[in-house]
GUFIVEX-302121 format. One record per residue (C-alpha): residue number from 0; residue in three letters; chain; x, y, z. Coordinates in Angstrom, 2 decimals, always signed. Layout:
residues N
resi NUM, resn ALA, chain A, x X, y Y, z Z
...
This chain:
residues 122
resi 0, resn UNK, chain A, x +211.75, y +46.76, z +188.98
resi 1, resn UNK, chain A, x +212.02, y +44.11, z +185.97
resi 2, resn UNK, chain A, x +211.94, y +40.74, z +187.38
resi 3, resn UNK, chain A, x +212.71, y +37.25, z +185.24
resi 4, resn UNK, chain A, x +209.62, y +36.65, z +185.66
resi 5, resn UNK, chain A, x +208.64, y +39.72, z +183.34
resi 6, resn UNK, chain A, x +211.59, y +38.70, z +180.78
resi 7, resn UNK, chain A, x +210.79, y +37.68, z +177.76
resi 8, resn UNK, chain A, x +211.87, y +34.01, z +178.17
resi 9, resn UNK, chain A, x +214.32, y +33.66, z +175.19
resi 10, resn UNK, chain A, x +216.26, y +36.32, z +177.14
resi 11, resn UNK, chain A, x +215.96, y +34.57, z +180.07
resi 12, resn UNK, chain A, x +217.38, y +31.73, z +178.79
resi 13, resn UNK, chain A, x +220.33, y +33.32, z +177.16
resi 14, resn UNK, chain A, x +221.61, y +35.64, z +180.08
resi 15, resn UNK, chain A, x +223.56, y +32.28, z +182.26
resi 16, resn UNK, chain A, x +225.42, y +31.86, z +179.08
resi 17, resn UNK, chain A, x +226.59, y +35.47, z +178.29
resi 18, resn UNK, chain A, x +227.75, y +35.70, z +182.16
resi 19, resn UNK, chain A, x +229.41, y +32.25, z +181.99
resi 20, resn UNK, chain A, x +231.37, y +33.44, z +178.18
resi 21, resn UNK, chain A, x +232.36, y +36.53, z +180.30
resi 22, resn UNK, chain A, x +233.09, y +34.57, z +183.41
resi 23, resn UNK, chain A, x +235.59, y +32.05, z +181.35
resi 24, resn UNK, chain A, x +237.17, y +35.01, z +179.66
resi 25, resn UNK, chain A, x +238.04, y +37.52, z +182.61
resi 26, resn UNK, chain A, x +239.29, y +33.76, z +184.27
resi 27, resn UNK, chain A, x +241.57, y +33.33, z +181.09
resi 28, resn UNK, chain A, x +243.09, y +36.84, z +181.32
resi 29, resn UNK, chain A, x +244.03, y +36.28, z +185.51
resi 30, resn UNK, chain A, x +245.62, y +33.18, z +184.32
resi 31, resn UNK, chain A, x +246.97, y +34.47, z +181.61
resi 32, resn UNK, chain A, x +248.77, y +37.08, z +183.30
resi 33, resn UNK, chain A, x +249.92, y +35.12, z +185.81
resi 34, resn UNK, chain A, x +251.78, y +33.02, z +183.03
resi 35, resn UNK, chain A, x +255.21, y +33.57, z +181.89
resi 36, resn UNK, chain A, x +256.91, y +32.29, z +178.52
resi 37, resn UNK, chain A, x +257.86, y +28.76, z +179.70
resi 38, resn UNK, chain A, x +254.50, y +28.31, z +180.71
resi 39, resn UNK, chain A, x +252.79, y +28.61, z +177.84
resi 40, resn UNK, chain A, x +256.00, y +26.95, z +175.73
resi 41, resn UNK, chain A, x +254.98, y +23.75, z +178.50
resi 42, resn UNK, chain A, x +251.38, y +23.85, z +177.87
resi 43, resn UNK, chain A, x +251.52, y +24.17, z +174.00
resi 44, resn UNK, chain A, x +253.44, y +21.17, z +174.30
resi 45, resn UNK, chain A, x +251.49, y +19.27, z +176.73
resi 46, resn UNK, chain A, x +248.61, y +19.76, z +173.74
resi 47, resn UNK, chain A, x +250.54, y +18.00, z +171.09
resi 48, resn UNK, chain A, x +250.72, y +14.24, z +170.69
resi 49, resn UNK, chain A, x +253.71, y +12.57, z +171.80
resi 50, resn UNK, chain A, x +254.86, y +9.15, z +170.10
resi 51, resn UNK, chain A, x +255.66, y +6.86, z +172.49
resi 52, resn UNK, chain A, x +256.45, y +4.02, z +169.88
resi 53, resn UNK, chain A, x +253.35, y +2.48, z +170.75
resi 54, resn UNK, chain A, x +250.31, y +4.52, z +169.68
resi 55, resn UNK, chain A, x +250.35, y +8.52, z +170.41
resi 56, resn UNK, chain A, x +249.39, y +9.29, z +173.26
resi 57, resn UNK, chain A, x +248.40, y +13.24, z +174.79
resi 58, resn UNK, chain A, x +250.64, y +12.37, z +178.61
resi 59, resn UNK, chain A, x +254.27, y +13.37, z +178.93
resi 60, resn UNK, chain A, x +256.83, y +13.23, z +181.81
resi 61, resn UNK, chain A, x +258.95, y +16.11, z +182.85
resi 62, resn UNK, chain A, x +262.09, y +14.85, z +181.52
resi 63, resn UNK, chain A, x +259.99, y +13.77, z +177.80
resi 64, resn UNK, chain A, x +258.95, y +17.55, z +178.23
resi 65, resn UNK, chain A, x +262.70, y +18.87, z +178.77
resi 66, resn UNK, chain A, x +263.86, y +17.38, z +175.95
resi 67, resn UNK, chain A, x +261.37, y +17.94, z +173.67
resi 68, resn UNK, chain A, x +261.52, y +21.72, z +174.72
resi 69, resn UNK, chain A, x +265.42, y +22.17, z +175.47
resi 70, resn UNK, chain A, x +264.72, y +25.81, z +176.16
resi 71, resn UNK, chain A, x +262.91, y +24.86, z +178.98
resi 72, resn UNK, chain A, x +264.26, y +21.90, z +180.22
resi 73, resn UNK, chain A, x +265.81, y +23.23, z +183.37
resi 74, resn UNK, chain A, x +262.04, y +25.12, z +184.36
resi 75, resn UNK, chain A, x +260.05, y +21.78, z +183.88
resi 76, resn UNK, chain A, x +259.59, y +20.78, z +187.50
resi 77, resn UNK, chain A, x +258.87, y +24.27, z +188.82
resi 78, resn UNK, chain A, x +256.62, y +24.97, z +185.98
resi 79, resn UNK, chain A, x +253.97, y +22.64, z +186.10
resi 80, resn UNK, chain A, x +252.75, y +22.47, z +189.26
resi 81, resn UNK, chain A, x +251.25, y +25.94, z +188.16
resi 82, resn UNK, chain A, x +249.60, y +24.86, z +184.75
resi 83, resn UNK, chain A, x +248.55, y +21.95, z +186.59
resi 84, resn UNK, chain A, x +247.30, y +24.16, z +189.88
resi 85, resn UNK, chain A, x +245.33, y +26.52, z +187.35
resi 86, resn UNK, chain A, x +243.82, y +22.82, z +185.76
resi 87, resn UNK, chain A, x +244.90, y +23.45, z +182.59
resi 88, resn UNK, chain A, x +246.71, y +19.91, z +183.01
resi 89, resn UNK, chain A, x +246.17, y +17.17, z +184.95
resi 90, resn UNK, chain A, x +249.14, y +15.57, z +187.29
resi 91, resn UNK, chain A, x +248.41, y +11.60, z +186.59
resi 92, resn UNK, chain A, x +249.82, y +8.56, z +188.76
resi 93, resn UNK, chain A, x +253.66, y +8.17, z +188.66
resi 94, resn UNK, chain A, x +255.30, y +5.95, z +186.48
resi 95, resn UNK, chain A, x +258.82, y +4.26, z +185.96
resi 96, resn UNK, chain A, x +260.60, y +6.11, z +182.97
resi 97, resn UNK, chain A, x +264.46, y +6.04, z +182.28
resi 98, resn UNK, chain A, x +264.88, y +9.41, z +184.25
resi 99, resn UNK, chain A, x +263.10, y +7.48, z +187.38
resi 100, resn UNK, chain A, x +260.03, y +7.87, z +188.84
resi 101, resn UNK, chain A, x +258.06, y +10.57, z +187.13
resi 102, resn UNK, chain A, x +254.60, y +11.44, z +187.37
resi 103, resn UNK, chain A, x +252.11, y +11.89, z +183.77
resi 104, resn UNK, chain A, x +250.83, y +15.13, z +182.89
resi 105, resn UNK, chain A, x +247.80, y +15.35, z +180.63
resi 106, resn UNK, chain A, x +246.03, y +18.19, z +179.18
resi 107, resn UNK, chain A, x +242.64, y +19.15, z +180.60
resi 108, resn UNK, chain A, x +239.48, y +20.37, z +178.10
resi 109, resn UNK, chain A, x +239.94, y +23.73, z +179.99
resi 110, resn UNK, chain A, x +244.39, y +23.49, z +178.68
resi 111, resn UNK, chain A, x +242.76, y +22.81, z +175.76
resi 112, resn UNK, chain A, x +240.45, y +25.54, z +175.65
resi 113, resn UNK, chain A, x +243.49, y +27.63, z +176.75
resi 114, resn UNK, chain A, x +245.92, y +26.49, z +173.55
resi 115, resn UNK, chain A, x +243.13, y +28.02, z +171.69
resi 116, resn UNK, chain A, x +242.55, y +31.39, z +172.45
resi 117, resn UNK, chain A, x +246.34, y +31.92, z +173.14
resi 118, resn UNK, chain A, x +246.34, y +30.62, z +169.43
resi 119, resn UNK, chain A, x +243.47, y +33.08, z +168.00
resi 120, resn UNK, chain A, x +245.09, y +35.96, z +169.90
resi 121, resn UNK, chain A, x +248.37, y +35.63, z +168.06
């Protein structure tokens, strides 16, 4: 029986990161399919920078998100709870907006991570 012990330590050192690539990967395609169109429309979304006529800032609100996505306006609420119980974004306090109180989403490095290998698979 090979033990790490008798591994040549440069492959040692190498095999945590292959299973953690592999890891991440087989965790993006359960997510993945779990995820329908509106979704990913949300999450894409919750990448970009939104102008809030101050400087731009990477946090919307549900209704900010319905009407920058009409298509998806009426899934908003449902929707996010998901992306956000996955942690691909992050459910901030709640603020006062003109819709009422609302709470700020943000997109985690994992989203993030997400938006781009949804965007190399296309």
């Amino acid at each position: 029986m090979i033990t790490v012990g008798r591994l040549d330590s440069r492959v040692a050192q190498a095999a945590p990161d292959t299973r953690t690539k592999v890891y991440k990967e087989l965790i993006y395609l359960r997510v993945l399919a779990d995820l329908d169109e509106p979704h990913i429309r949300l999450l894409r979304l919750n990448s970009q920078m939104e102008a809030t006529g101050r400087d731009p800032v990477r946090q919307w609100h549900p209704s900010d998100l319905g009407q920058a996505d009409p298509g998806v306006a009426e899934e908003v609420w449902p929707v996010l709870p998901v992306l956000d119980r996955y942690g691909l974004i992050s459910r901030r306090y709640e603020v006062l907006t003109r819709d009422g109180r609302e709470p700020e989403y943000t997109i985690t490095p994992y989203g993030e991570w997400f938006v781009t290998m949804l965007a190399e698979s296309e």
